[in-house]
N, C-alpha and C positions, 0 to 999 in steps of 0.2 A: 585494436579498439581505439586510439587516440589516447590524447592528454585525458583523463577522468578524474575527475572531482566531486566529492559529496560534499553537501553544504545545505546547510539550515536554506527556506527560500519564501521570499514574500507572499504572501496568503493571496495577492493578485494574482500571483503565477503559478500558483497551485490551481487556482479555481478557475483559470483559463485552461490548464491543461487538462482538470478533470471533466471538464465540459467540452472541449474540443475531442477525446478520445473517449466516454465514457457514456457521453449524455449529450452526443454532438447537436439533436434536434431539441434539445432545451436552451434555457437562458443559463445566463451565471446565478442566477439569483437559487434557482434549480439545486446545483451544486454544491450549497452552500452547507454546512454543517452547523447545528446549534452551538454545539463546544466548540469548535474550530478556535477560536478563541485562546483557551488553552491547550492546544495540541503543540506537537511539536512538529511542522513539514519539512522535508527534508526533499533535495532534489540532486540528480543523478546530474553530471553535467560533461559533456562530452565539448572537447575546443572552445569551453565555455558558452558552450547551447544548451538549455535544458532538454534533457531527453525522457526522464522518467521523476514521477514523484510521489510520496509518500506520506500519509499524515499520523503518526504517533500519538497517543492517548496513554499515561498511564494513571492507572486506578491501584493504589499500594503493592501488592508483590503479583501483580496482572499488567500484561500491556495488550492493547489491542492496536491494529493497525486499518487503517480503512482509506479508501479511496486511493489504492496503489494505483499510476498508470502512467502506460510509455507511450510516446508516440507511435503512432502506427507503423511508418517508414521502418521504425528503427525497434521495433518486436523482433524476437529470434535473435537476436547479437548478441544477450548474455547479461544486459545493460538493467533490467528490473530484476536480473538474480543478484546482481551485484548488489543493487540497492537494497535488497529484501535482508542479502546474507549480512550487511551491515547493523540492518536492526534488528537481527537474531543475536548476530553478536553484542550489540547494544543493552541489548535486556539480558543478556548472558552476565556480560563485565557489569552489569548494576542488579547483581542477584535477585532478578524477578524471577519467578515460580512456572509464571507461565506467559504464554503470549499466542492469540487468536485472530480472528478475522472472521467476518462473516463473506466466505467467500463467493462467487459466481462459480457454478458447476462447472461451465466451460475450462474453467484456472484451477482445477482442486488438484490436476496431477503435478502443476508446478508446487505448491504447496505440501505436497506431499512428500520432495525432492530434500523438505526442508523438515519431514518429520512431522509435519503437522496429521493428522487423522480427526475426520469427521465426527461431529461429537450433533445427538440430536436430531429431527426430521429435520429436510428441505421445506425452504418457502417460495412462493413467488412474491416478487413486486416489480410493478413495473413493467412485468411481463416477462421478466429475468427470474431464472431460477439461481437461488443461492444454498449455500448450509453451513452452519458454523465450522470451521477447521481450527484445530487446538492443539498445541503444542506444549508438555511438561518440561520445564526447564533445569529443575532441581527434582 
């Protein structure tokens, strides 16, 4: 896999990669999260490239994670499990309760890798079907 590195990463290089890989036909502005602000982004870094990233939210003994995304190229190598098993473990070692996602249908079985189970009906936006996936930690 190379050198790997996780590390906190500038809110610029999160919201270009969540728009290059996520929301390729929109702007940055598109991408942008209200809270983002107070999150925590975290990015996956391979030879010192970013490859995947991550953005953290927690609300008292709940975390939620949103706008997970790898580059395309570099999907299937292991590189957003690595990232994901990080902030599971992350909310584990900081005794949070639980931790969710509102995820894309497409991605529920990776989530599911990690314990998580669908909690709730599916919605659309955007033309994308999602459903919340939720995970008891304690």
């Amino acid at each position: 896999m190379g050198s790997i590195q996780i590390r906190e990463v500038a809110i610029e290089d999160v919201w270009h990669m969540r728009q290059k890989v996520m929301y390729p036909d929109e702007t940055i502005d598109f991408v942008k999260l209200e809270n983002d602000d107070i999150g925590i982004h975290l990015g996956l870094y391979v030879a010192n490239s970013l490859v995947s990233v991550i953005s953290v939210f927690e609300e008292g003994d709940e975390v939620q994670f949103r706008k997970f995304a790898t580059e395309m190229a570099m999907q299937g190598k292991g590189y957003g499990t690595k990232l994901l098993q990080h902030v599971m473990d992350w909310a584990t070692n900081n005794d949070k309760k639980s931790i969710w996602c509102n995820a894309r249908i497409v991605a529920t079985e990776l989530y599911r890798k990690f314990g998580m189970q669908p909690v709730g009906a599916g919605w659309k936006k955007y033309g994308i079907e999602f459903i919340k996936m939720e995970k008891q930690l304690v």
